[in-house]
C-alpha positions in Angstrom: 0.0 0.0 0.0 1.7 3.6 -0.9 2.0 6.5 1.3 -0.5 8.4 -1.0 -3.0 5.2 -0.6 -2.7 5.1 3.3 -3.0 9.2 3.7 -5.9 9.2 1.6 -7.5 6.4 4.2 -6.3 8.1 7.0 -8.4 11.6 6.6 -11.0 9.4 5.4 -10.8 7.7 8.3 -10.8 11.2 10.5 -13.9 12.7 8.5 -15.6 9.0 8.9 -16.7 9.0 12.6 -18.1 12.2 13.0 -19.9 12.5 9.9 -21.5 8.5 10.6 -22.4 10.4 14.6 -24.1 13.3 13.0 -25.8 11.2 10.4 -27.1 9.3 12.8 -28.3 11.8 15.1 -30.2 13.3 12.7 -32.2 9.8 11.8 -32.6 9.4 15.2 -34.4 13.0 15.1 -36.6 12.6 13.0 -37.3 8.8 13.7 -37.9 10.7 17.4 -40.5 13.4 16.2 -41.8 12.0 13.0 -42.5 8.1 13.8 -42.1 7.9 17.7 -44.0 11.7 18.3 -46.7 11.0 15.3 -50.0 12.5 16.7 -51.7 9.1 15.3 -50.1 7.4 18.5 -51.2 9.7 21.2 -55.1 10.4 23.1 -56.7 13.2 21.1 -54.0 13.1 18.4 -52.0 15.6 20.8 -48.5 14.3 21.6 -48.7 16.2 24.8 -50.9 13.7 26.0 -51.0 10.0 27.1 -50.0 7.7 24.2 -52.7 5.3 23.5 -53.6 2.6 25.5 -50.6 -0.3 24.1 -49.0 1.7 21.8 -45.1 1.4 22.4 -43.7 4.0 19.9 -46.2 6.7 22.0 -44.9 5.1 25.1 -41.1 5.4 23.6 -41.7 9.3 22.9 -42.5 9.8 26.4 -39.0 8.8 27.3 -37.8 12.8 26.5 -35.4 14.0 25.0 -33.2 11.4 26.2 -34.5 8.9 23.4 -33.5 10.2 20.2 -29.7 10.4 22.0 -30.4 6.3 22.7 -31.2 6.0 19.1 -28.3 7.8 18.0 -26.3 5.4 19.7 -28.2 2.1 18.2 -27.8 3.7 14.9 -24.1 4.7 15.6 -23.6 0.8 16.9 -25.3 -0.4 13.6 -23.0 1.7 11.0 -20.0 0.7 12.9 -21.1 -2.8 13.0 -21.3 -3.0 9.0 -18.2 -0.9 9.0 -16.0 -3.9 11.1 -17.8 -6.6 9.2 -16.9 -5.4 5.3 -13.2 -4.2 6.8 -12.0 -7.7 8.2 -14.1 -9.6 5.4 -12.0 -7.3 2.7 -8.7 -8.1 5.0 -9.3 -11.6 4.4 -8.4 -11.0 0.7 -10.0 -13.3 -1.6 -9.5 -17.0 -1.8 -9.4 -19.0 1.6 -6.4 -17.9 4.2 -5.9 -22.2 4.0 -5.4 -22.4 0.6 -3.9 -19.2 0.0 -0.8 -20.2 2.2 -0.8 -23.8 1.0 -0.2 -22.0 -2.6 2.8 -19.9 -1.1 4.4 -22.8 0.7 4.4 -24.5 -2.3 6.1 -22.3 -4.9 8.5 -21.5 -1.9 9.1 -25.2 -2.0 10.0 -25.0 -6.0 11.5 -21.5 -5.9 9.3 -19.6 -7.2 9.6 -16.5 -5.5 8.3 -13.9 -7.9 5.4 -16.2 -8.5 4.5 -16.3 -4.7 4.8 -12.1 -5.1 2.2 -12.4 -8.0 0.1 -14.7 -5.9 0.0 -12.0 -2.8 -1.2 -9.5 -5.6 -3.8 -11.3 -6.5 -5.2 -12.4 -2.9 -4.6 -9.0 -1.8 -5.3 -8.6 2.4 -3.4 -7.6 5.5 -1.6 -11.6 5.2 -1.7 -11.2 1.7 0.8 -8.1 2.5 2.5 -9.3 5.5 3.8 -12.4 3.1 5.1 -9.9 0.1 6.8 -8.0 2.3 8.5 -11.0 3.8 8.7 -12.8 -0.1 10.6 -9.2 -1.4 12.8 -9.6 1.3 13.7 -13.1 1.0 15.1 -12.6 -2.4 17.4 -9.9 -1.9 18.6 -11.8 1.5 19.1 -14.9 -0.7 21.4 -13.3 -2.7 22.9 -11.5 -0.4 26.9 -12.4 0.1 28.0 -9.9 3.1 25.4 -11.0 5.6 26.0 -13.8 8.0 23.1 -16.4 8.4 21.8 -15.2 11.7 21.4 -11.5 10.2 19.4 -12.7 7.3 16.8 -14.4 9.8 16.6 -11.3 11.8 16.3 -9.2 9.4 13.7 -11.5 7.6 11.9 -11.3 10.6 12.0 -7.6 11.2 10.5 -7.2 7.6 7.6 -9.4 8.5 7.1 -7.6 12.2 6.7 -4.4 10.5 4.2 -5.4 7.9 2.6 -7.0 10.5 2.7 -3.5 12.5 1.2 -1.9 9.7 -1.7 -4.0 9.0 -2.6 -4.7 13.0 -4.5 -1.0 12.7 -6.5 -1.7 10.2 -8.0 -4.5 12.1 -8.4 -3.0 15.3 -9.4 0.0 13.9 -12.6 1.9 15.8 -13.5 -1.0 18.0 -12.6 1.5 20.9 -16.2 3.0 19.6 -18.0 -0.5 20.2 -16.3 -0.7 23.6 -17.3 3.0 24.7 -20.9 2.6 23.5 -21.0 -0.7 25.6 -20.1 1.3 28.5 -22.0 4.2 27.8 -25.2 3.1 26.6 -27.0 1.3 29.6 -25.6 4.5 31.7 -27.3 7.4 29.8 -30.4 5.2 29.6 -30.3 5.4 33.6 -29.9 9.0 33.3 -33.1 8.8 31.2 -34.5 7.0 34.1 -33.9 8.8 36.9 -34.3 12.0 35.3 -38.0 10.5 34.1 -38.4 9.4 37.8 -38.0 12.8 39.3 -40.7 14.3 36.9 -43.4 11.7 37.9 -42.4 11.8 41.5 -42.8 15.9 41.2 -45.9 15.7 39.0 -47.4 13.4 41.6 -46.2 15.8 44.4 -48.1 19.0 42.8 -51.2 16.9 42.4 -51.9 16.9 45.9 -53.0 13.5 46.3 -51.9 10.1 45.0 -52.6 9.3 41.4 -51.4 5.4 41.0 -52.3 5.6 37.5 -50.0 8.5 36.8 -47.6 7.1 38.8 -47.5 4.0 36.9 -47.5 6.0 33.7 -44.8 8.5 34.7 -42.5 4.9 35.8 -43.0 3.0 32.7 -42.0 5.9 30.4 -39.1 6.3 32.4 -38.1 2.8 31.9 -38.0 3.5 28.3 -34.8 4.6 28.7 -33.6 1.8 30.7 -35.0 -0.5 28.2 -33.2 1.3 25.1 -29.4 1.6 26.9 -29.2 -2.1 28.0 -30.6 -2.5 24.5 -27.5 -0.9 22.9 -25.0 -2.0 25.6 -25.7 -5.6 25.1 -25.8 -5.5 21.8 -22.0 -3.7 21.7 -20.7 -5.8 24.0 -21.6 -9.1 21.8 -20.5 -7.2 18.1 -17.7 -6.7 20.3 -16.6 -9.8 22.0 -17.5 -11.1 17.9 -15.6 -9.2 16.3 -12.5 -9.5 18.8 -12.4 -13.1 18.8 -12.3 -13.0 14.3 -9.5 -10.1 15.2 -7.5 -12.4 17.2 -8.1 -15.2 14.8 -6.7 -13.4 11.7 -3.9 -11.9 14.1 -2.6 -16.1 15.3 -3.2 -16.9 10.6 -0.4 -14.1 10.4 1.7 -14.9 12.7 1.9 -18.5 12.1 2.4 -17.6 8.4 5.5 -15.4 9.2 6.8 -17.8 10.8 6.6 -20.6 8.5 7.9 -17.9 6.2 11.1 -17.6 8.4 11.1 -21.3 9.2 11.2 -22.0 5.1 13.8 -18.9 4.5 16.0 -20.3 7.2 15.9 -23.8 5.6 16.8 -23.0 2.3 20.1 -21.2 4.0 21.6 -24.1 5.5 21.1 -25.7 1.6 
């Protein structure tokens, strides 16, 4: 990958996450006043009202203003899941990681360097790259006269660290997001929920008198809130945990390919 390639990704990168939070704010807006606050789904077609009697999107509405922020953060949780998904599935490169290597070890085997090179172009991926970088090195170390044996392996091996340095980014890249809305969502629904709480509790206070019905009311559209953070929390906390374990996966493919990569190059120097 060139400079210019991975510069151009990188402010694409930078303009990626804010611009996928606002979009998604907005949705959440209008999903908040057009679909949740429709007058269709409230007493007297006022959405000042009560919503009617088991309707949950005029129920959801009552939340406050704390909702559409919730929705923001499901919709935020969704992009990014789509976003992890097509990145490792494009990191993968193109034919199976099995039969991919198979292939290199096997023009390794018969020499064939600068077919093995042509073979990585055509897979394309992070082990794809990490397995050029080590098969242009392995060449010029081969024909190398001035280095001992031991320097060849080590520097072998520092060409297939530092691909691998480069490419770890890419994978790991903006799952801190998933992690930080798994910790944040469940905790501004409870905001939603207490600060829902204190209205019914003072709304039941002015009244006078008790009002169980408005009481009950008041609770349940707190809980709204509740509902919709352990929503998003639990669901980022298992697109997490998913896409962590495939992360660590691809990590152990390239790392046991390097090494059978050094293994072979260190083989073919005692011939």
């Amino acid at each position: 990958m060139s400079k210019k390639t991975k510069s151009s990704s990188g402010v694409w990168q930078s303009i990626f996450a804010p611009l996928a939070i606002i979009l998604a704010f907005i949705v959440a807006y209008l999903i908040f006043t057009r679909v949740l606050g429709n007058p269709v789904n409230f007493e007297g077609g006022n959405p000042k009202g009560h919503p009617l009697q088991g309707n949950l999107l005029g129920l959801m509405y009552k939340g406050g203003m704390i909702v559409p922020i919730l929705i923001t953060i499901v919709i935020t949780l969704i992009i990014y899941f789509f976003e992890r998904l097509i990145t490792l599935t494009r990191v993968k490169g193109k034919a199976r990681l099995n039969v991919f290597v198979s292939n290199v070890q096997q023009m390794l085997a018969e020499d064939r360097i600068e077919d093995a090179i042509v073979a990585c172009d055509k897979q394309k991926g992070s082990l794809a790259n990490v397995m050029k970088a080590g098969l242009s090195r392995y060449r010029a170390l081969e024909n190398d006269k001035e280095l001992e044996k031991d320097q060849k392996i080590t520097s072998m091996k520092q060409a297939i660290e530092e691909a691998t340095a480069l490419e770890l980014p890419v994978l790991s890249r903006n799952m801190v997001i998933l992690s930080t809305i798994a910790s944040i969502s469940v905790l501004i629904g409870l905001i939603g929920t207490v600060i829902g709480m204190i209205r019914a509790f003072a709304a039941l206070a002015q009244s006078g008198a008790p009002d169980a019905l408005a009481l009950s009311t008041g609770i349940s559209e707190a809980l709204v809130n509740t509902a919709f953070g352990i929503t998003g929390s639990t669901l980022a906390i298992i697109f997490f945990n998913w896409f962590s374990s495939m992360i660590d996966s691809y990590v152990f493919k390239i790392d046991e390919a390097g090494f059978s990569l050094t293994q072979t190059f260190a083989a073919s120097i005692r011939k």
